[in-house]
C-alpha positions in Angstrom: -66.1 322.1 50.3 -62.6 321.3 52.3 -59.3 322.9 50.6 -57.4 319.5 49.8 -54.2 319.8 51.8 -51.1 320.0 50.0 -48.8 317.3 49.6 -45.1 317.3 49.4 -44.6 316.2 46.4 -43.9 317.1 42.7 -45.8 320.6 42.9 -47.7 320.2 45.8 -49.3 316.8 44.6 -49.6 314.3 47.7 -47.5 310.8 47.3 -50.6 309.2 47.3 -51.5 310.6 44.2 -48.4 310.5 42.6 -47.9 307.0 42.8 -51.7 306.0 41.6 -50.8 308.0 38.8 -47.0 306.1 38.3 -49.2 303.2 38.3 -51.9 304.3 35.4 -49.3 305.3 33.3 -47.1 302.2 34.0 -50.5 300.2 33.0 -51.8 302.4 29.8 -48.1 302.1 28.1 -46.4 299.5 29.2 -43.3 302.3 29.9 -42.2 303.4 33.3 -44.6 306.3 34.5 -45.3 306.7 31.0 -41.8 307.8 29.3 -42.7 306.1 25.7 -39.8 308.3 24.5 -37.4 309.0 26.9 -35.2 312.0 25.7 -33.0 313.7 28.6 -30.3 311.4 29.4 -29.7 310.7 25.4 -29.4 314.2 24.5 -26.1 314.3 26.4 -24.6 310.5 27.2 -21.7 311.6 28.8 -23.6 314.1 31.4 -26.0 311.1 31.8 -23.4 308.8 32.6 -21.9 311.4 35.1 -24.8 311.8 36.5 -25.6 308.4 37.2 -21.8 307.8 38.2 -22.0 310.4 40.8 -25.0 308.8 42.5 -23.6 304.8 42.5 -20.7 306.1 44.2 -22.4 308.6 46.7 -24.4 304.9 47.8 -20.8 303.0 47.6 -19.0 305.6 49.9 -21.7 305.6 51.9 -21.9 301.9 52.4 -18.6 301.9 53.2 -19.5 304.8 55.8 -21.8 302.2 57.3 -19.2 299.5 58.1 -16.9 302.0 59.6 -19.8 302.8 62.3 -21.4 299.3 62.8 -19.3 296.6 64.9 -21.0 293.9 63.3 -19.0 291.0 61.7 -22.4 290.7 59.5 -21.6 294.0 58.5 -17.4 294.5 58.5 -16.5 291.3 57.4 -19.0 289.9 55.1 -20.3 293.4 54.5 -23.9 291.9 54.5 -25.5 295.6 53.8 -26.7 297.4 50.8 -28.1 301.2 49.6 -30.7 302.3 47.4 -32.0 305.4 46.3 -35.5 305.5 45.4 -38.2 308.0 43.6 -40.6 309.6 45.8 -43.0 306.9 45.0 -40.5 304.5 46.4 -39.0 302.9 42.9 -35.3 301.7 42.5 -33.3 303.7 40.9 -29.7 302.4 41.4 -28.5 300.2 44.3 -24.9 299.9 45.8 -22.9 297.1 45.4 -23.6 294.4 48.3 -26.4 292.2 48.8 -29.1 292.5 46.2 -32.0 291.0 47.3 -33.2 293.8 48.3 -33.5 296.2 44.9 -37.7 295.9 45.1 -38.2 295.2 49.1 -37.0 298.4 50.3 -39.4 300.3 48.1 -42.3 298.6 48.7 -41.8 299.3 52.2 -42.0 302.9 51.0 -44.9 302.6 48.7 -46.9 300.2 51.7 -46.3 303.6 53.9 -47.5 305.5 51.4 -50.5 303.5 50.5 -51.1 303.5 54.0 -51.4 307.6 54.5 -48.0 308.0 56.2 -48.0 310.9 54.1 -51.0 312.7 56.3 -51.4 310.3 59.5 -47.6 310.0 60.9 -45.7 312.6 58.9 -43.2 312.5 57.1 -40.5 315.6 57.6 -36.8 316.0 56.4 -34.5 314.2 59.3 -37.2 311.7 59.9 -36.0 308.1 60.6 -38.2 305.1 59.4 -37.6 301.1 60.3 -39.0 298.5 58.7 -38.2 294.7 58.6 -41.7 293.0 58.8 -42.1 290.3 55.3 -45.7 290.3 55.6 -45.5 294.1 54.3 -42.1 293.6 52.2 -39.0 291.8 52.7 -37.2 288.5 52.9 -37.0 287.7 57.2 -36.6 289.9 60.2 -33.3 290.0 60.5 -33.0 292.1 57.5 -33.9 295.6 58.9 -34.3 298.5 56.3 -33.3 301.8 57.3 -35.0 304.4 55.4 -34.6 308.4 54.8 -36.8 310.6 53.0 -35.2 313.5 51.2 -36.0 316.7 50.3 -35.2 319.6 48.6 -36.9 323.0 49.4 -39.9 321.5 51.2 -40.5 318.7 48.5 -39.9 315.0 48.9 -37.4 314.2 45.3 -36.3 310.8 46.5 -36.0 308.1 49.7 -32.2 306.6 50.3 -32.3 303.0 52.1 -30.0 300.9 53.8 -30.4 297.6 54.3 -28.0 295.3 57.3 -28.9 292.0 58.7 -29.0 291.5 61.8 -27.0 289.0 64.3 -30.1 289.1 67.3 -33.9 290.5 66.4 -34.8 288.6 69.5 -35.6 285.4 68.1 -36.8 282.9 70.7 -34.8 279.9 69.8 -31.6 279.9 67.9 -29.9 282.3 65.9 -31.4 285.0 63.6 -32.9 282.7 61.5 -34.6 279.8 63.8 -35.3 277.1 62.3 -37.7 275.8 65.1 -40.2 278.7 65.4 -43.2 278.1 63.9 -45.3 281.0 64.8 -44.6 284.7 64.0 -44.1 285.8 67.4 -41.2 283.3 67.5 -39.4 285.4 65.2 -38.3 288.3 67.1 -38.7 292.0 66.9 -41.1 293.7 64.1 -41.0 297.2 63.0 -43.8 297.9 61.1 -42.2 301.1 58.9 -41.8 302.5 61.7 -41.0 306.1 62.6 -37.8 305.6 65.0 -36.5 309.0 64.7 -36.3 312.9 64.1 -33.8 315.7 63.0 -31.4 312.7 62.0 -31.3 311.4 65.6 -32.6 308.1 66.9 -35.3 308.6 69.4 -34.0 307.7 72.8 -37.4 305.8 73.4 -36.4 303.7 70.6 -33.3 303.3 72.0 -34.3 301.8 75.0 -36.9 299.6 73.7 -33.7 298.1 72.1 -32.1 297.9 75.1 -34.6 296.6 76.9 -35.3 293.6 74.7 -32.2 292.1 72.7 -29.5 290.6 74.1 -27.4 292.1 71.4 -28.6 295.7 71.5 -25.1 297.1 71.3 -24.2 295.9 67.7 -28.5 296.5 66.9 -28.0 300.3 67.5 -24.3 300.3 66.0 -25.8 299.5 63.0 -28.3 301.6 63.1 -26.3 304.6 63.6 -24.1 303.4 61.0 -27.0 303.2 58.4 -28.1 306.6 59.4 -24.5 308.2 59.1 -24.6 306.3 55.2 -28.3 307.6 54.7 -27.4 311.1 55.7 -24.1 310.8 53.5 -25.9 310.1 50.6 -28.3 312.4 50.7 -26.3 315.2 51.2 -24.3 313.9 48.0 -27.6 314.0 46.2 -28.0 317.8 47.2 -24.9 318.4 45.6 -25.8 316.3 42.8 -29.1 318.0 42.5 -27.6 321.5 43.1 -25.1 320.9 39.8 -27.5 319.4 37.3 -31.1 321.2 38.3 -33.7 319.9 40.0 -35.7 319.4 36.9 -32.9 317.1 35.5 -33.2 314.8 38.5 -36.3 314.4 39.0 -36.3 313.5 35.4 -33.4 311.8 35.1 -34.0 308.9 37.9 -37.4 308.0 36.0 -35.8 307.5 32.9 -32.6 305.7 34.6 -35.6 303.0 35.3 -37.2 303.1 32.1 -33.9 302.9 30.1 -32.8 299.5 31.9 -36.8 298.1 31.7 -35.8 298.7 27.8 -32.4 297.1 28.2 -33.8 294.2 30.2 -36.4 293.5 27.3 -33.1 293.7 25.1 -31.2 291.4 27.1 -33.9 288.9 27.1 -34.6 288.9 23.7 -31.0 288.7 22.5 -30.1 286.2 24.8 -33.0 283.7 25.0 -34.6 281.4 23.6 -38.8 282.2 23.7 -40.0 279.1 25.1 -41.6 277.1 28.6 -39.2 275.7 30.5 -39.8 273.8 34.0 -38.4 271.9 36.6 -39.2 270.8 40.4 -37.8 271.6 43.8 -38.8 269.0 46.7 -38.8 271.3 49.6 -38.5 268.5 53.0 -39.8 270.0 56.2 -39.0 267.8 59.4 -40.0 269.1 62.2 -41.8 266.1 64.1 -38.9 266.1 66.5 -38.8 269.7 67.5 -39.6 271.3 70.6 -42.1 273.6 69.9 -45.7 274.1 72.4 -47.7 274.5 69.3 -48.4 270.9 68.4 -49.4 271.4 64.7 -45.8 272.2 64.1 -44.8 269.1 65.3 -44.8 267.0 61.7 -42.6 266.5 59.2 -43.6 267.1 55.5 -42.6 267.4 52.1 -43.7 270.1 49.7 -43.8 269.8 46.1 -42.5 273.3 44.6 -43.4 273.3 40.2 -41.0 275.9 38.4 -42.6 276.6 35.1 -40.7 279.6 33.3 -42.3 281.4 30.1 -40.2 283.2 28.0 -42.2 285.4 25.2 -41.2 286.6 22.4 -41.6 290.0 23.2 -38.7 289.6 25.7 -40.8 289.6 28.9 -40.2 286.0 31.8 -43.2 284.8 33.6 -42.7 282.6 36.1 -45.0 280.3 37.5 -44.8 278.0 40.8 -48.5 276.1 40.2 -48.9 273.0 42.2 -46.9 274.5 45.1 -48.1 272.5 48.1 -49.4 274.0 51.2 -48.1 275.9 54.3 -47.6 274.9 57.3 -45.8 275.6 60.7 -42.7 276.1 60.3 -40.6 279.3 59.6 -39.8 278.6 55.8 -43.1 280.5 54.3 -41.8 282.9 52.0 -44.3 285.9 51.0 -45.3 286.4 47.6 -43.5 289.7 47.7 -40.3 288.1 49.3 -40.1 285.7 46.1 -38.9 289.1 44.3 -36.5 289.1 46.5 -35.0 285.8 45.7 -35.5 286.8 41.9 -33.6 290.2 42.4 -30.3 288.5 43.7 -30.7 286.0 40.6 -31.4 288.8 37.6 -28.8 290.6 38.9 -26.0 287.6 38.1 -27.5 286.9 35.2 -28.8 289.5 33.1 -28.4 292.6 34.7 -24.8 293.0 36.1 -24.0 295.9 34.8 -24.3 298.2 37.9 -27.7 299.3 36.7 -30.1 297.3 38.0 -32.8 298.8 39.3 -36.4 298.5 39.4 -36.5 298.5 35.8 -34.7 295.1 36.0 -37.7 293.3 37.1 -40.7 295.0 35.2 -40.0 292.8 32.3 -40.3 289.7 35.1 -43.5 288.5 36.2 -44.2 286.4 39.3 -48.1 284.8 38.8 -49.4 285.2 42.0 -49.0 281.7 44.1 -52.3 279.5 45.0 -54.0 280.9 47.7 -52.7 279.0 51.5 -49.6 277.7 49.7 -46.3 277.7 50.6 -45.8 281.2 49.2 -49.0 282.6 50.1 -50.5 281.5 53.8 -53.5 283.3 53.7 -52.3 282.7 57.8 -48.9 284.9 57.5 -49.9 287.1 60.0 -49.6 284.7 62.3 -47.2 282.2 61.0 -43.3 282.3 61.7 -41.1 283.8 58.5 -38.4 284.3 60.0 -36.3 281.6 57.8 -37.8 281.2 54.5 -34.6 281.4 52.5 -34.3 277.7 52.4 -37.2 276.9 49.5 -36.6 280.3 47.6 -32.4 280.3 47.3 -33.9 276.1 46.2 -35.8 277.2 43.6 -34.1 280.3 42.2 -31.3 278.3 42.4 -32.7 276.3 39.8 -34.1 278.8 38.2 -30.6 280.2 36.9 -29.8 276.8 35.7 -33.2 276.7 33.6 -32.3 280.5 32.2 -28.7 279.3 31.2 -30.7 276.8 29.4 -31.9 279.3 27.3 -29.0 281.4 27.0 -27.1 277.8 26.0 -28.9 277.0 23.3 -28.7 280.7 22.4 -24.9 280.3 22.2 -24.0 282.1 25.6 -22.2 279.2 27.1 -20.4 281.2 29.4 -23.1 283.0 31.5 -24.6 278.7 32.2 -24.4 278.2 36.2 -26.4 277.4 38.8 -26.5 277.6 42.8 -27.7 276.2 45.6 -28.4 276.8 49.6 -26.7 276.5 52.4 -26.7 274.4 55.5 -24.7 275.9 59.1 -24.9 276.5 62.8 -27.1 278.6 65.2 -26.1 278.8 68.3 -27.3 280.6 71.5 -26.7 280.9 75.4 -23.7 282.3 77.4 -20.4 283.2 74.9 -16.4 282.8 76.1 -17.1 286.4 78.2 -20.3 285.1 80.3 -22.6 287.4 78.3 -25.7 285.7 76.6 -26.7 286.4 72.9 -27.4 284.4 69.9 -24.7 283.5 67.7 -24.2 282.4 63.9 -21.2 281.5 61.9 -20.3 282.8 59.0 -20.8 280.6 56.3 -20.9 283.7 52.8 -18.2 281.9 50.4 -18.1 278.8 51.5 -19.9 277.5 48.2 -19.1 276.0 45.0 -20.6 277.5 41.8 -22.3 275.2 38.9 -20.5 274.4 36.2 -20.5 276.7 33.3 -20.9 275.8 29.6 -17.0 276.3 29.1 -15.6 275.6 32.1 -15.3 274.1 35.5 -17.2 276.1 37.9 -15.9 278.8 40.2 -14.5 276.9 43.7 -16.0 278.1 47.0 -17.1 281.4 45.3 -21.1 281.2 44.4 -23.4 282.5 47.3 -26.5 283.2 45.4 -27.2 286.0 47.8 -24.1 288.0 46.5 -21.5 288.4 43.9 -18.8 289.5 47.1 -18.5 286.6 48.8 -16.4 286.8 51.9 -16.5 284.8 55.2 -14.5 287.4 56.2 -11.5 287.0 58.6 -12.6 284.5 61.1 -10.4 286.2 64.1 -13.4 288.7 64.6 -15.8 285.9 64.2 -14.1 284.0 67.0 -14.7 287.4 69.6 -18.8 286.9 69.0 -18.7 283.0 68.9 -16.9 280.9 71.6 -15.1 278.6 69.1 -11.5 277.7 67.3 -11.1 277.6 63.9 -9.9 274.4 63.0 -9.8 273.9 59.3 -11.2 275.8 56.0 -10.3 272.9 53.0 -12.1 272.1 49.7 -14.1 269.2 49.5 -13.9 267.0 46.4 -16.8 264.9 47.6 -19.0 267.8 47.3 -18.8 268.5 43.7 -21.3 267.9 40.6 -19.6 265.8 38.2 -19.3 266.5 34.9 -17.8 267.1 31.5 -17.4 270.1 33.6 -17.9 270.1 37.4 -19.0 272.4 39.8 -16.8 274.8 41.9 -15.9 272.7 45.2 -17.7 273.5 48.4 -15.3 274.3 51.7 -16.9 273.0 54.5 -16.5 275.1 57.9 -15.3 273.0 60.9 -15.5 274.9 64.2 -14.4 273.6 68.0 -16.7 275.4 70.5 -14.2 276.4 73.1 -14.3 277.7 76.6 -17.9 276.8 76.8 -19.1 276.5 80.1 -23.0 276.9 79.9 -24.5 274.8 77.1 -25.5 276.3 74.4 -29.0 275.3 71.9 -28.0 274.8 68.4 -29.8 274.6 65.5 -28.8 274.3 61.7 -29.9 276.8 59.2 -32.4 275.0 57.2 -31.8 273.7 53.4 -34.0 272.7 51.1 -32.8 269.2 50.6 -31.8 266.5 53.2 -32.8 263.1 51.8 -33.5 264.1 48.1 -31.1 265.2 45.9 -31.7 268.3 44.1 -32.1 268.1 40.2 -29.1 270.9 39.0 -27.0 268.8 37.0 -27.4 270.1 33.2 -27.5 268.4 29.9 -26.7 265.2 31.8 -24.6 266.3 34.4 -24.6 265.4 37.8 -25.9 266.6 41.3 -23.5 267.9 43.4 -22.8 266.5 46.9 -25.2 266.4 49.3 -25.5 269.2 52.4 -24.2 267.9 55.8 -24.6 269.3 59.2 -22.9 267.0 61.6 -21.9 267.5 65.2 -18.7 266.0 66.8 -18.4 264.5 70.4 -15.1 263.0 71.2 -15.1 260.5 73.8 -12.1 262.0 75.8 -10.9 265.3 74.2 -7.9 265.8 76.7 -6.8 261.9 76.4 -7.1 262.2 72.5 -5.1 265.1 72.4 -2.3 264.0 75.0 -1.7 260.7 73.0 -1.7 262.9 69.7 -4.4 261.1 68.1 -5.7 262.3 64.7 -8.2 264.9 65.4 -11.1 265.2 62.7 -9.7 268.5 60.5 -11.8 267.1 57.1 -14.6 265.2 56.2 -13.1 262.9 53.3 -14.5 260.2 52.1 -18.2 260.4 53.2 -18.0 256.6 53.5 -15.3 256.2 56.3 -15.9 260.0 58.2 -18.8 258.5 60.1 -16.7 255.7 61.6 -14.2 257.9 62.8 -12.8 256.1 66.1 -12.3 258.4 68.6 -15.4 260.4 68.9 -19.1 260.1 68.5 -19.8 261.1 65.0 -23.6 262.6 64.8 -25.3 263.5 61.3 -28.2 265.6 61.7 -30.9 266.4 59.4 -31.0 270.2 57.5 -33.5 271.4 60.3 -32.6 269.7 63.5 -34.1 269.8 67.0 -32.9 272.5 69.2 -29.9 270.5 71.3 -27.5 270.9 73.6 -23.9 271.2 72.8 -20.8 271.4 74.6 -17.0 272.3 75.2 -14.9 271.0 72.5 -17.5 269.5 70.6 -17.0 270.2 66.9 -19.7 271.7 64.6 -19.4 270.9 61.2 -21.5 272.5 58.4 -20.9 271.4 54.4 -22.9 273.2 51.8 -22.2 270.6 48.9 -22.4 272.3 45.8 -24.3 272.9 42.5 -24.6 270.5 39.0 -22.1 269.4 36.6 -22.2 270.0 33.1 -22.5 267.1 30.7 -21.3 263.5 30.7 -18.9 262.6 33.2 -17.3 260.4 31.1 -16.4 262.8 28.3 -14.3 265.1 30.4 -11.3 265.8 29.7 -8.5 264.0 31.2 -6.1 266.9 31.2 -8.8 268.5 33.4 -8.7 266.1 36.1 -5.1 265.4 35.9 -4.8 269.3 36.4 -7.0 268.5 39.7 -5.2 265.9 40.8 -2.4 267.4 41.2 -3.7 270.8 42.7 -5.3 268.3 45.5 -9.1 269.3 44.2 -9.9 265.5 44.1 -8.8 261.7 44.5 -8.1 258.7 42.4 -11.5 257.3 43.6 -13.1 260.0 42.1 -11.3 259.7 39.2 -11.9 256.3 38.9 -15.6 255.8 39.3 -17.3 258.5 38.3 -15.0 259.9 35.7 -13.4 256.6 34.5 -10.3 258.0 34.3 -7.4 255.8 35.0 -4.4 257.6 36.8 -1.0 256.9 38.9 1.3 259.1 40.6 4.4 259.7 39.9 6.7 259.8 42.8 9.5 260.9 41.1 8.3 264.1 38.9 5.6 264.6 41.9 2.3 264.5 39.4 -0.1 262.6 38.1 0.0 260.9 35.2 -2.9 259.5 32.9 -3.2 256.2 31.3 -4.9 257.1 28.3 -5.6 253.0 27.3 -7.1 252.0 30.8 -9.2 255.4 30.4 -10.7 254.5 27.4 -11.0 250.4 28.3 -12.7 251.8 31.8 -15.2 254.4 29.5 -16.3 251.7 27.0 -17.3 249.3 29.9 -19.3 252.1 31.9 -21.4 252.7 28.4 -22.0 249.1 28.2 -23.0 248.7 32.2 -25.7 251.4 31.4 -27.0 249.4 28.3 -27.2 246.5 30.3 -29.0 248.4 33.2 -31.2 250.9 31.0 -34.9 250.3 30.1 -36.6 251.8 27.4 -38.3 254.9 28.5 -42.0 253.1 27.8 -41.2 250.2 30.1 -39.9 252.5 32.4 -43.6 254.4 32.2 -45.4 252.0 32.8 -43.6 250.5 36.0 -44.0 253.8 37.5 -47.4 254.2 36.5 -47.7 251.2 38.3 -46.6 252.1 41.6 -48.5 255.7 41.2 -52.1 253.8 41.1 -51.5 251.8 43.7 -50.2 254.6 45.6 -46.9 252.4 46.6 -44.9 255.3 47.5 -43.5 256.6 50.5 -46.1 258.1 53.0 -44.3 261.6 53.2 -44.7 262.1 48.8 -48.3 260.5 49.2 -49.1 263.6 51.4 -46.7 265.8 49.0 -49.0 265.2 45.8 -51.9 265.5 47.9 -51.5 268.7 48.8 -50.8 270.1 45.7 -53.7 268.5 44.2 -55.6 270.1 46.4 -54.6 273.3 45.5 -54.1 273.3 41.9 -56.3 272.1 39.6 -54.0 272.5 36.5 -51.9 270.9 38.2 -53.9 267.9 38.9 -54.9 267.9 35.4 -51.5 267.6 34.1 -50.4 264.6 36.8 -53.4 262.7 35.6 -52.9 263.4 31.6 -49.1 262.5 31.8 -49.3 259.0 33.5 -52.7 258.3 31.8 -54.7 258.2 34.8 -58.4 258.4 35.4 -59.9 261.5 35.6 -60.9 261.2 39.9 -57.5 259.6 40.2 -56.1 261.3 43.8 -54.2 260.7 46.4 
């Protein structure tokens, strides 16, 4: 019999082994790799709280280490990076601040290597450089590119460091770093299958000019990987130290039970702040993409795709989420993997129940994701083949709402203040020759440019609420102007973006950019959104939608003869209802996922996010409230008039607003008796509807919707038929 080789792990074990075993013992006990009584860092808090001090801010310092090296406005101005360090077996143990979608991905991409002999078959060695940023093994979209660095300590592998930066060019064929008209997976750009890239801390000059040879942005590509290698290295040298002062023993201790004391916490959390229960709602994901140049045909359909959000939260403080009924896949770039949906659900734990710098892998153990119907949306059983390169628009969609269904719960819990919600974004992707001749793909930064949801207290936070981040920065858009040929002509809140409410949502600031010195055109294409003609359902306890997302392109008819007669250029988009008849240019609205098109000189690109749900009744907020917005310039009297029923006038004289309290009550009593007059009781209502449902009067696109859920889900079926009383081979 063969000698088993020996690994380089805990005492000689292989990784292999150690992480089957992680697994057994996370299965038998329900605790992380079996700690049912974790004892080292509670013998001595304040060591343990230096100890896990000293690691967050080895990963902070060397995240900032990483934007010092990288000349990437991704990375420099909206610092859209993160670090983790990770057990051998490749779980979270503590992540930087920055982007946090990533607090699972990077370690599967370390347990897939694992799983996959890496171990034995491609070596693994201190100094060794891995790549990774294919989603069909673990991740959100190509353009986020892990950087990974095992580290040792006399010849054993203790722990993995892991940088994260997304990219500006992957090589994406059409527009951008997130195309919205690629629907097949080689469309995507560049994929680095985990990898090995590098040796003795170097980058492998092959590597180098594989790079070289095939992105038209290979500078700020290997910038940033040099600076996630200088941050890798930093931090693991840090953990030496950190190892070399508190035993080896203690760490390799201590980072198991740093996961297993915030899996405990997070059952805490939930339990305290909850309310056991099912809770579910709907996203309408719209697909169009009859009109978009694409040679594989298929793709060349719009569609709609019914997306069920069913949450269960047990008493044992454990969330299971469930998207049953999701409709089916198709060509188009916005498939997210069923291991990509973690992603989404990292960034949205970690605003809502775990922001206390902890977060970690232990975060999400108490949070189950059912496994989505087979050739869904988020499971192709065709993802090796299909685009993924933009699939953010359904999953920010639906975690979005799913943060307004867990304030739910923590609302009737009585934490009012932690109630918000989110939503997506809309933008530009550009590509062809910039203001130096050099051609590259190009995308504006759009990271704080959105309104939050309205709290349970409170208006919500203006232009401040990415989901993807807690730091949201546009950055300064000087440096953005060197990568993108444009002018910056405006940044100003939009009080036609907001939710109404007894409390409103945070205003939205849309970005308005002249493309300047342009003298090749240049293909655009919006980043896609999950909503164009629907309005998404994130008003709570009868508040309302917020404003819907805009993407519009501006033409004037004679820029130079506008200009010389100082004409009123377009600096704001206003009241929605005049913008589009704007008199001295060609005023184009495009859907959330348009057609690659040309676009030239002086054209202006306009993208507006919209924003998330109001709170409550409209009608019961407070005036003082909106006279305080009036006169900050967050709204208008028609705003105040019909949707708030607030009667106001300005005062010329003491420069404010003042509120008629008489005409504001007279206007509130006729709105509640206009919706008597209108209303129907909810059993007339039914059966109107239930009406139009059997004789299928609806519009072509939601006929094809419900079909292709029913086809998938037969619980889901079950439930369409028993709620509108239909017969049991009812279908579409």
């Amino acid at each position: 019999m063969s000698k088993q080789k020996k690994g380089i792990g805990d005492r000689g074990q292989t990784l292999k082994r150690m992480l089957e075993e992680n697994r057994r013992l996370l299965k038998e006990t329900g605790c992380y790799a079996g700690l049912t009584q974790p004892q080292l860092l509670r013998q001595d808090p304040v060591k343990a709280e230096l100890f896990h001090s000293r690691m967050m801010s080895s990963l902070i310092a060397g995240r900032e280490t990483c934007k010092m090296v990288s000349g990437s406005p991704y990375v420099r101005e909206v610092a859209e990076l993160c670090m983790g360090i990770y057990t051998p077996e490749g779980d979270s143990v503590l992540q930087s601040t920055g982007i946090q979608v990533h607090v699972r991905l990077m370690g599967d991409n370390i347990t897939w290597m694992i799983d996959n002999n890496y171990e034995e078959d491609v070596g693994i060695n201190d100094g060794d450089l891995f790549l990774a940023n294919d989603p069909v093994i673990a991740g959100i979209h190509a353009a986020d590119l892990y950087d990974i660095l095992p580290v040792f300590w006399e010849g054993e592998l203790v722990a993995w460091v892991c940088t994260v930066i997304m990219e500006m060019d992957v090589g994406a064929v059409s527009p951008g770093c997130m195309p919205t008209t690629a629907v097949e997976r080689g469309a995507d750009g560049i994929k680095f299958c985990c990898e090995k890239v590098g040796s003795g801390d170097r980058l492998r000059r092959d590597f180098e000019i594989k790079i070289e040879m095939s992105l038209d942005m290979s500078d700020l590509f290997l910038l940033d990987r040099k600076g996630a290698v200088a941050a890798n290295i930093r931090v693991r040298e840090e953990l030496k130290h950190i190892i070399g002062d508190f035993g080896l023993d203690y760490f390799k201790a201590g980072i198991k039970e740093l996961i297993e004391e915030e899996r405990r916490s997070q059952v805490a959390r939930i339990k305290q702040r909850t309310v056991p229960g099912r809770y579910k709602d709907v996203v309408p994901f719209e697909i169009y993409m009859a009109e978009t140049q694409t040679s594989w045909l298929p793709g060349k359909r719009d569609m709609i795709r019914l997306i069920p959000v069913r949450m269960d939260i047990l008493p044992e403080g454990r969330l299971v989420l469930d998207f049953d009924g999701v409709g089916e896949w198709g060509w188009h770039p916005f498939n997210p993997t069923p291991k990509g949906l973690y992603g989404a659900l990292s960034i949205s734990v970690v605003q809502t129940l775990s922001y206390d710098g902890r977060a970690n892998l232990g975060s999400l153990l108490p949070c189950e994701i059912k496994t989505p119907p087979v050739d869904s949306l988020f499971n192709p059983s065709l993802i090796k083949k299909l685009a993924t390169g933009n699939p953010w628009p359904a999953a920010i969609d639906v975690f979005s709402l799913w943060v307004g269904m867990l304030g739910t719960a923590f609302y009737m819990r009585g934490f009012r203040e932690e109630v918000f919600n989110k939503i997506s974004s809309s933008g530009w992707q550009l590509a062809g020759f910039d203001q130096f001749g050099v051609k590259r793909p190009m995308m504006a930064g759009t990271t704080g440019n959105f309104g939050c949801g309205a709290s349970g207290v409170c208006d919500g936070v203006d232009t401040g609420a990415w989901i993807a981040t807690m730091e949201t920065d546009t950055g300064n858009w000087e440096v953005w102007q060197l990568f993108i040929p444009e002018i910056y002509m405006s940044r100003m809140l939009e009080p036609y973006s907001v939710g109404c409410g007894r409390y409103r949502s945070g205003l939205s600031m849309p970005t308005m950019d002249m493309l300047h010195r342009v003298t090749v055109g240049i293909g655009s294409g919006a980043i896609g959104c999950a909503h164009d003609r629907i309005i998404p359902n994130l008003g709570l306890f009868g508040g309302y939608p917020g404003g819907k997302r805009n993407t519009f392109l501006v033409r004037y008819h004679d820029f130079k003869d506008t200009v010389s007669k100082r004409l009123p250029l377009i600096h704001e988009i206003g009241d929605p209802r005049t913008f589009m008849d704007y008199p001295y240019a060609e005023v184009r609205r495009l859907n959330h996922m348009p057609p690659t098109i040309e676009v030239k000189d002086k054209d202006l690109l306009i993208a507006d996010n919209g924003s998330p749900g109001g709170l409550g009744d409209p009608i019961e907020r407070d005036p003082a409230l909106q006279k305080a917005d009036l006169d900050n310039g967050l709204t208008n009297l028609d705003i105040t008039r019909r949707m708030y029923c607030i009667e106001a006038s300005y005062d010329e004289k003491a420069k404010e607003w003042r509120i008629d309290q008489k005409a504001t009550s007279q206007l509130r009593e006729a709105r509640r008796r206009e919706r008597l007059a209108r209303g129907v009781p909810v059993e007339k209502w039914w059966q109107q509807a239930r009406q139009r449902i059997q004789e299928k009067r609806l519009d072509p696109l939601l006929v094809e919707m419900y079909r292709s859920s029913m086809k998938l889900s037969e619980g889901f079926t079950r439930e369409y038929r028993d709620f509108w009383g239909l017969p049991g081979d009812f279908t579409f």
